[in-house]
N, C-alpha and C positions, 0 to 999 in steps of 0.2 A: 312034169312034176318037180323037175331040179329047181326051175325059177321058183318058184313061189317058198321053196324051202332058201333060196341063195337070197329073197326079199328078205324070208323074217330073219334069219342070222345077222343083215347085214341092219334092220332095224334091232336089233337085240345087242347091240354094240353102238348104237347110234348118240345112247346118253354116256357112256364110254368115253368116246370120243369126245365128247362137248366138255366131257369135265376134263378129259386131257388137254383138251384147250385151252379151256379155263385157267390150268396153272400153269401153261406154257407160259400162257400170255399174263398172268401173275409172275411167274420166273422170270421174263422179260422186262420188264416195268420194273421188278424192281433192283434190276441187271442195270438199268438203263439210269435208274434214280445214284445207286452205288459209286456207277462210271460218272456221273454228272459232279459227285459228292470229290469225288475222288480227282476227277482230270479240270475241275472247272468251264465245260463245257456242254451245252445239249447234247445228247450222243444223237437225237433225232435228225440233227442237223450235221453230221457229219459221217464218212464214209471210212472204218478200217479195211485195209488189206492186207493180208498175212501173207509175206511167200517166205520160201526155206534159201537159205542163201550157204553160200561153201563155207563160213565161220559162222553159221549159226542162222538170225534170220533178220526179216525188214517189216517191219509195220509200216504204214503209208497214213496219213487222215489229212482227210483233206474234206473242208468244206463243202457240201452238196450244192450251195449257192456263193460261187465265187467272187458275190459281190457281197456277201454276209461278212464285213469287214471286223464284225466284229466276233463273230466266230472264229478269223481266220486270225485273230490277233489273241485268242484265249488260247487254241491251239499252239499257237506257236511259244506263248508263252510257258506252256506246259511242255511244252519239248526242249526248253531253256533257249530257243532263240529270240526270246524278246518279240517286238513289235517292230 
């Protein structure tokens, strides 16, 4: 008798969910369109990494296709080292 009661609970959140997804993936997009406006780059094509460092901390971005030369020359230009 638990199953079928742990089915419909878990259908009875099922449109829940989807709309949670829904504006994730809205939140995303338009996270990503912002960052594009903002850094002059796809954000799709490239990779942050955040770590904590002893004066504070490092971002990292680097091009997901290393030979996307022209990603890696926006990037860098957004980071003030030129091309």
């Amino acid at each position: 008798m638990v199953i079928p009661g742990l089915i419909a609970a878990a259908l009875s959140l099922a449109p829940q969910t989807a709309t949670q997804h829904d504006a994730h993936a809205q939140h995303r997009a338009d996270m990503d369109h912002r960052g594009q406006q903002a850094m002059g780059f796809d954000q799709a094509r490239i990779r942050h990494t955040f770590a904590a460092a002893e004066r504070g901390g490092v971002i990292e971005i680097v091009a997901k296709d290393p030979k996307d030369s022209e990603t890696v020359a926006r990037v860098r230009g957004h980071l003030g080292f030129g091309t």
